[in-house]
C-alpha positions in Angstrom: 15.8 -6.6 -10.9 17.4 -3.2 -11.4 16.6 0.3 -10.4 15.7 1.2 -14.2 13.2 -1.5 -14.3 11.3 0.0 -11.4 11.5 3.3 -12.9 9.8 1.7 -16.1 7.4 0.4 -13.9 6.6 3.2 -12.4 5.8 4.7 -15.6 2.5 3.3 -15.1 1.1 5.1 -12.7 -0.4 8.6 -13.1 -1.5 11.6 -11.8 -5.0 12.7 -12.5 -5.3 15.8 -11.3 -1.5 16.6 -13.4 -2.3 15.9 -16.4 -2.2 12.2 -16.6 1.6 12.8 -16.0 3.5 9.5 -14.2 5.2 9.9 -11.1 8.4 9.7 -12.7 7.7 12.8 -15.2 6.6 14.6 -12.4 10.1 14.1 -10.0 7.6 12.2 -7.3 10.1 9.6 -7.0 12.3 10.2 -4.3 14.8 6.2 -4.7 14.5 2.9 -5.3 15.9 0.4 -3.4 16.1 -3.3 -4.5 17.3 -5.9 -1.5 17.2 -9.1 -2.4 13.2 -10.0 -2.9 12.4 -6.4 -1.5 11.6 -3.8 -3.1 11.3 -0.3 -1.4 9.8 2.9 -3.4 10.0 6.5 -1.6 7.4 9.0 -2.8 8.4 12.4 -2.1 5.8 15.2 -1.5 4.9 18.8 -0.3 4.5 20.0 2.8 0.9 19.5 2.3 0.2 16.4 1.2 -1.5 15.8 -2.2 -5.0 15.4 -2.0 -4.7 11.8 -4.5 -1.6 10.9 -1.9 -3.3 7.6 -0.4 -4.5 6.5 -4.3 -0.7 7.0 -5.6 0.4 4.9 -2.7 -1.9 2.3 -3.6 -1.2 2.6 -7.4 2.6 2.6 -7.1 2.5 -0.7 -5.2 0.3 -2.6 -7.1 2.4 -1.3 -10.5 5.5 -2.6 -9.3 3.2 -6.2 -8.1 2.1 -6.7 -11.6 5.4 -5.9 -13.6 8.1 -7.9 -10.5 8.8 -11.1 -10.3 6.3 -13.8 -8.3 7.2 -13.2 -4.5 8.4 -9.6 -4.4 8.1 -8.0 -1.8 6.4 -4.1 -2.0 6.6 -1.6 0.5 5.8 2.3 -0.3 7.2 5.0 1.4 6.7 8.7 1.6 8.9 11.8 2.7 7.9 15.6 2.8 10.0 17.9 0.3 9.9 21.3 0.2 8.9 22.5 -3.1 10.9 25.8 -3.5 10.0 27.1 -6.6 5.9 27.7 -5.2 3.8 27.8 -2.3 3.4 24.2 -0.7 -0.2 23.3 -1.0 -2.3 20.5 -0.4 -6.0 19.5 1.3 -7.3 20.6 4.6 -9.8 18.0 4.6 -12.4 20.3 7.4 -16.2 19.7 6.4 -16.9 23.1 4.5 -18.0 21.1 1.3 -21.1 19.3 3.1 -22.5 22.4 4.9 -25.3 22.8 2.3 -26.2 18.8 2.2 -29.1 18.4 4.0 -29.1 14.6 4.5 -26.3 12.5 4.4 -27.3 8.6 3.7 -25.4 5.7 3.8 -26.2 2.9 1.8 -25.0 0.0 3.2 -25.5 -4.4 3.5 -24.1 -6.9 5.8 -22.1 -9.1 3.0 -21.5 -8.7 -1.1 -23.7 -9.6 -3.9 -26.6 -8.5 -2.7 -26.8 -5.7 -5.9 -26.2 -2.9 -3.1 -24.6 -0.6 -5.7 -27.1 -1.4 -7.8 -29.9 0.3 -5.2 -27.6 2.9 -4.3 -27.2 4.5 -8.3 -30.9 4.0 -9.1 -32.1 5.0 -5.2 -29.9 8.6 -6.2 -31.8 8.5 -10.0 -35.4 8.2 -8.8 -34.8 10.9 -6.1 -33.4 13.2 -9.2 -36.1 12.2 -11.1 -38.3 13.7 -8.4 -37.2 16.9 -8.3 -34.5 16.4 -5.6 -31.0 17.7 -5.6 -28.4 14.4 -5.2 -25.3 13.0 -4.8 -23.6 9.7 -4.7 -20.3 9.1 -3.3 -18.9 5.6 -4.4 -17.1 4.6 -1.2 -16.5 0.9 -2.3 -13.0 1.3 -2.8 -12.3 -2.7 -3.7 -14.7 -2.7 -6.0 -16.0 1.0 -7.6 -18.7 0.2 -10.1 -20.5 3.8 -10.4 -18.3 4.6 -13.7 -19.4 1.3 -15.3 -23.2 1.6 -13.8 -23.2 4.8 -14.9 -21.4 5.0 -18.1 -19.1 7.9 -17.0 -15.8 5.2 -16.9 -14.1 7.4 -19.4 -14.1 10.4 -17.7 -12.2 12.8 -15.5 -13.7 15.0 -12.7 -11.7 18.2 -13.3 -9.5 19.5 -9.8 -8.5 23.4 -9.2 -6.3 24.6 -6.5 -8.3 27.3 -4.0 -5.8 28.7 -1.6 -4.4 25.8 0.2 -6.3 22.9 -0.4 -7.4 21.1 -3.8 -11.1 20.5 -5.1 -12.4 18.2 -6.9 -15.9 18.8 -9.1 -18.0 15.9 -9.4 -19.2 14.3 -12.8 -22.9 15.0 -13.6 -25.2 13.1 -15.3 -28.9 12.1 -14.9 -29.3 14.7 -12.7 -27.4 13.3 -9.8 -23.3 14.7 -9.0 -21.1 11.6 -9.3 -17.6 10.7 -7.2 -16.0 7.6 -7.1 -12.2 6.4 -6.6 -13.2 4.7 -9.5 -12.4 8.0 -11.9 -8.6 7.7 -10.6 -7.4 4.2 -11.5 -7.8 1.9 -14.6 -10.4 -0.2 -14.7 -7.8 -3.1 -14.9 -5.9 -1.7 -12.0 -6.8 -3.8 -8.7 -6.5 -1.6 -5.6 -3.9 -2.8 -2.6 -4.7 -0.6 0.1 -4.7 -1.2 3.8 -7.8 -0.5 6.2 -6.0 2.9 7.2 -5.5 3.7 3.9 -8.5 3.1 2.5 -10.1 5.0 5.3 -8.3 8.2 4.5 -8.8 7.9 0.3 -12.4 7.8 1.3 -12.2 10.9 3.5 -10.5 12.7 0.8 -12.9 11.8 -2.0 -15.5 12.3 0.2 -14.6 16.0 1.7 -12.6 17.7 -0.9 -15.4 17.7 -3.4 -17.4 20.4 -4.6 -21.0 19.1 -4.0 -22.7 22.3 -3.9 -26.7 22.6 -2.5 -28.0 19.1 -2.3 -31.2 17.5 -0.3 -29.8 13.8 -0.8 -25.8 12.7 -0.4 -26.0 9.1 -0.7 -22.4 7.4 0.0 -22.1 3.4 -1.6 -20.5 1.8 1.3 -18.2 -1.0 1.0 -20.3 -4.5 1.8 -19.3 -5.8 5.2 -19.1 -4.1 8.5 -15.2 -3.2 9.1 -12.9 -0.8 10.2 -13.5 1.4 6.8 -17.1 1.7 8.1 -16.1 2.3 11.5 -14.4 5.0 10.6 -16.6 6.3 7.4 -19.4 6.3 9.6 -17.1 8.2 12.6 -15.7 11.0 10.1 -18.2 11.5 7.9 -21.6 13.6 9.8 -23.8 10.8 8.3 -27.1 10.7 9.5 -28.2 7.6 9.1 -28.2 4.4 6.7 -30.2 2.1 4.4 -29.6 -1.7 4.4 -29.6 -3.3 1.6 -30.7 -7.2 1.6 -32.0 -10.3 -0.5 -34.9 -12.6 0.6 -32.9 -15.7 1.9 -33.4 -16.6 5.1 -29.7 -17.3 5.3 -29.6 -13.2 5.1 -30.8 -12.5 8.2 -27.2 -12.8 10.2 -25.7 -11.0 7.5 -28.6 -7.7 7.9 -28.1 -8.4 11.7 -24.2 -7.1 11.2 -25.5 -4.0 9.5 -28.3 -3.5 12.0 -25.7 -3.9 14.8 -23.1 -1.8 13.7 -25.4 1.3 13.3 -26.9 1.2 16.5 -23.7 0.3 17.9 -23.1 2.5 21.0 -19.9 4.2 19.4 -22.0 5.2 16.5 -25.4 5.3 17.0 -27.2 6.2 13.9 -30.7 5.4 12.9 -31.9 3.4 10.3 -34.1 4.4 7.6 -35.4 1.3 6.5 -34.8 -1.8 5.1 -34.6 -2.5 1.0 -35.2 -6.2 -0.2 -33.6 -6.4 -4.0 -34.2 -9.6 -6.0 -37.5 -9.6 -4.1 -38.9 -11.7 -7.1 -38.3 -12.3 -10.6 -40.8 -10.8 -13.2 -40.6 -11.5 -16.8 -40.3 -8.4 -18.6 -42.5 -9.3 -21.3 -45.3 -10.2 -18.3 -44.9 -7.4 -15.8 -47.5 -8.4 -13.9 -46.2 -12.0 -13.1 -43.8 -13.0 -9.7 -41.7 -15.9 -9.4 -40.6 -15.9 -5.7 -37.3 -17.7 -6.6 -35.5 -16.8 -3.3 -38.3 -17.0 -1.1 -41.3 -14.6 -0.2 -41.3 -11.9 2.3 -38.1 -12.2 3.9 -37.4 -9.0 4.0 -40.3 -7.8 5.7 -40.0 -10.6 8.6 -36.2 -9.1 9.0 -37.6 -5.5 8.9 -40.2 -6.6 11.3 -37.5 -8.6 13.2 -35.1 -5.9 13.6 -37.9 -3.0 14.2 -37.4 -1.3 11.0 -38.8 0.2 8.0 -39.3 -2.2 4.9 -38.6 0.4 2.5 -39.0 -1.2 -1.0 -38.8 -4.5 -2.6 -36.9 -4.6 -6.1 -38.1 -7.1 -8.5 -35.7 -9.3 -10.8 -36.0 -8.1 -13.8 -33.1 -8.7 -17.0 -33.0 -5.0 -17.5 -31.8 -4.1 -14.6 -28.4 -6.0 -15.0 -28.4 -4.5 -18.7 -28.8 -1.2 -17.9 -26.1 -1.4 -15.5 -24.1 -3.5 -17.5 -24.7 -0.6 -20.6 -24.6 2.7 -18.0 -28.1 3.2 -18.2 -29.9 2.6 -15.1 -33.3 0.9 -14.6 -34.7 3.7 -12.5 -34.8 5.8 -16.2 -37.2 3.6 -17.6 -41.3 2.9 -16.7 -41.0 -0.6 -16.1 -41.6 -2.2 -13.0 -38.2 -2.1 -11.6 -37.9 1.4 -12.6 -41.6 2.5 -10.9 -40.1 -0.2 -7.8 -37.6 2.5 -7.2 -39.2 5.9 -7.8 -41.2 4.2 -5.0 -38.3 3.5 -2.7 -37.1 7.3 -3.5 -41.2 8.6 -2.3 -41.0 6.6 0.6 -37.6 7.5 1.9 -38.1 11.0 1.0 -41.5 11.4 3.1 -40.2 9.4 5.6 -37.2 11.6 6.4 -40.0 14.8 6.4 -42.2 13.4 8.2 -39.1 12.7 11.0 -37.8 16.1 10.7 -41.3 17.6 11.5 -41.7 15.6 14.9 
């Protein structure tokens, strides 16, 4: 490979908050060095470093990856350059955009595929569809699926520059304010990030945006119980979490991560309750039939296990995966998996009064 292959490469990735301009267009690549298998990109930047900084990392890597020869080796570097011709400016990531959020709720679940994502855009619906203010921060940065669930994956929040840090307004629709690192990469575009990172794309999505006066910030965790959460849960003034789970007995160790991780002594942050989804399957041309395919009442023996809440149980029903599938979520509509979470919105609502007024 040559230098001006890389540079074509590079073509692919682009800036959102400059216009969809590449890196290249917009003099952000400092060199490129080729030796032998290894390839080495530098990334120059301001003083203060751009706000998208971690997501062009990521981007640039995995553009060279998929254009370079099987076996290449990647490695992404930055350096600080003065830009001359205006004032360096960048994000001073401090938590002035959350002061007027009243509760800050982490959805969360111990492993994958247990339609977390899924509770976490309808959970944020219902509560707007009660008269709440709300917010959902997609924090699944290996797999964003707010745009898709949401039908919003052809837009573009829009960024301004105020004094020395960038902001970032959030997409609304349905009532709720939506983020996700989703917006910023193609839907094709698989992200390579690191735990450290990832941690600090988070951060930045998370604290630069403009969320306003909210009752209800929910944040999508990514599934599992890692160093990202760790430090999500650290840097973020959560104050406290849902846990999403299925029915299976074979759950319980996975709910018993989650469970552990926030009462953890280093975090320490209470749990709201416990949601079972897939709870059963109902037909929905006979609403008022249950197929207990993976078992009944799991989740209320691992609520009752653990010593928490069982906050809802979401039914199996086909249009739940079609409305996410189509961006039209299931807690719009009056059927049952619709009224099963307008339910788990009342409940977690009064719940969270009735603990503020003890």
């Amino acid at each position: 490979m040559k230098q001006n292959e890389i540079m074509k490469m590079l073509y692919d990735v682009q800036h959102p908050a400059k216009g969809d301009k590449n890196i290249v267009e917009l003099g952000m690549v400092e060199k490129v060095d080729i030796d032998g298998d290894k390839v080495t990109v530098t990334l120059a930047f301001p003083k203060h470093r751009d706000p998208l900084a971690e997501y062009l990392i990521g981007s640039t890597k995995a553009a060279v990856i998929r254009h370079a020869p099987a076996g290449t080796q990647v490695e992404v570097k930055t350096v600080v350059k003065e830009d001359t011709s205006k004032k360096p400016v960048g994000l001073n990531l401090g938590l002035e955009e959350l002061e007027n959020v009243k509760h800050i709720i982490g959805v969360a679940s111990g492993k994958g595929g247990v339609g977390k994502s899924t509770v976490a855009v309808n959970l944020a619906i219902a509560l707007a569809r009660a008269g709440y203010k709300v917010g959902l921060a997609d924090a699944d940065v290996y797999g964003p699926s707010v745009p898709k669930m949401t039908g919003t994956e052809n837009d573009m929040p829009e960024a301004f520059q105020e004094g020395d840090k960038e902001v970032i307004m959030p997409l609304e629709k349905y009532g709720v304010k939506w983020m996700s690192i989703g917006y910023f990469a193609k839907p094709e575009q698989a992200l390579i990030w690191r735990g450290p990172m990832a941690c600090n794309a988070l951060k930045q999505m998370i604290l630069q945006v403009r969320w306003g006066e909210l009752d209800f910030l929910l944040i999508d965790m990514p599934p599992g119980t890692g160093d990202i959460h760790i430090s999500l849960v650290h840097d973020i003034p959560m104050n406290g979490a849902v846990i999403v789970t299925t029915p299976q007995a074979v759950a319980l160790a996975d709910v018993e991560k989650g469970v552990n991780m926030f009462r953890n002594d280093s975090i320490k942050k209470p749990i709201y309750g416990l949601v079972e989804n897939m709870a059963w399957f109902t037909p929905e041309e006979l609403p008022e039939n249950r197929y207990y395919i993976f078992g009944k009442d799991g989740g209320m023996e691992m609520a009752k296990k653990y010593g928490i809440p069982l906050l809802g149980q979401i039914p199996i029903v086909q249009s739940i995966r079609e409305g996410g599938d189509n961006g039209e979520p299931a807690a719009l509509s009056s059927r049952p998996d619709g009224i099963a979470f307008m339910e788990l919105a009342s409940r977690l609502a009064e719940d969270l009064t009735r603990n503020q007024e003890k």
